[in-house]
C-alpha positions, 0 to 999 in steps of 0.5 A: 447627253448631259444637261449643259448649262450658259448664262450671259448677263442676267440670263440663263439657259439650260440645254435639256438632255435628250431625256428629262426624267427624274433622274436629270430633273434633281440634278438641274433643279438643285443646279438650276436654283444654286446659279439663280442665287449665286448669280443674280439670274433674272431669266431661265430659257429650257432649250429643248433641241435635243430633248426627246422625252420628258416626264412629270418630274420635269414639269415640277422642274420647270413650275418650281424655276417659275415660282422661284422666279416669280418672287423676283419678278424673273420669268421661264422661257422654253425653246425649241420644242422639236418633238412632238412627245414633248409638246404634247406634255407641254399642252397637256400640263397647260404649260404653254399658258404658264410661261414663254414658249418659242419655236414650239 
């Protein structure tokens, strides 16, 4: 599965792919940072419905957004965390004390 992407208005959201390794995390970084300023983008939601796996690469995804947006007074939400695995990164990276997290 690919990382599909949706902004209504000033928000962003990112479906996560079933793996956020390395690999995706480039790509929706430099993606992710390309919409922030080409749009205006004031909000980025993670939706991780379909994500199963998730490495230390995509904590520095989701850290980098929150200090990007943090300059604007934007925020990073994170949605639907289904799997366990990827809640326990969550905790043990102290990311649910850092941004948003709902259905988690």
């Amino acid at each position: 599965m690919e990382c599909h992407y949706e902004i209504k208005g000033l928000s962003l959201t990112i479906y996560v792919p079933a793996e956020l390794d390395h690999h995706a995390a480039k790509t929706i970084q430099q993606d992710v940072d390309s919409m922030i300023a080409s749009y205006s983008i004031h909000t980025v939601i993670f939706d991780f419905e379909n994500t199963e796996f998730m490495d230390s690469s995509g904590i520095g995804v989701i850290l980098g957004r929150c200090r990007n947006l943090s300059f604007s007074g934007g925020k990073v939400k994170a949605v639907n965390l289904h799997s366990a695995r990827v809640r326990k990164i969550f905790t043990m990276a102290g990311l649910y004390k850092l941004i948003e997290v709902e259905n988690g």
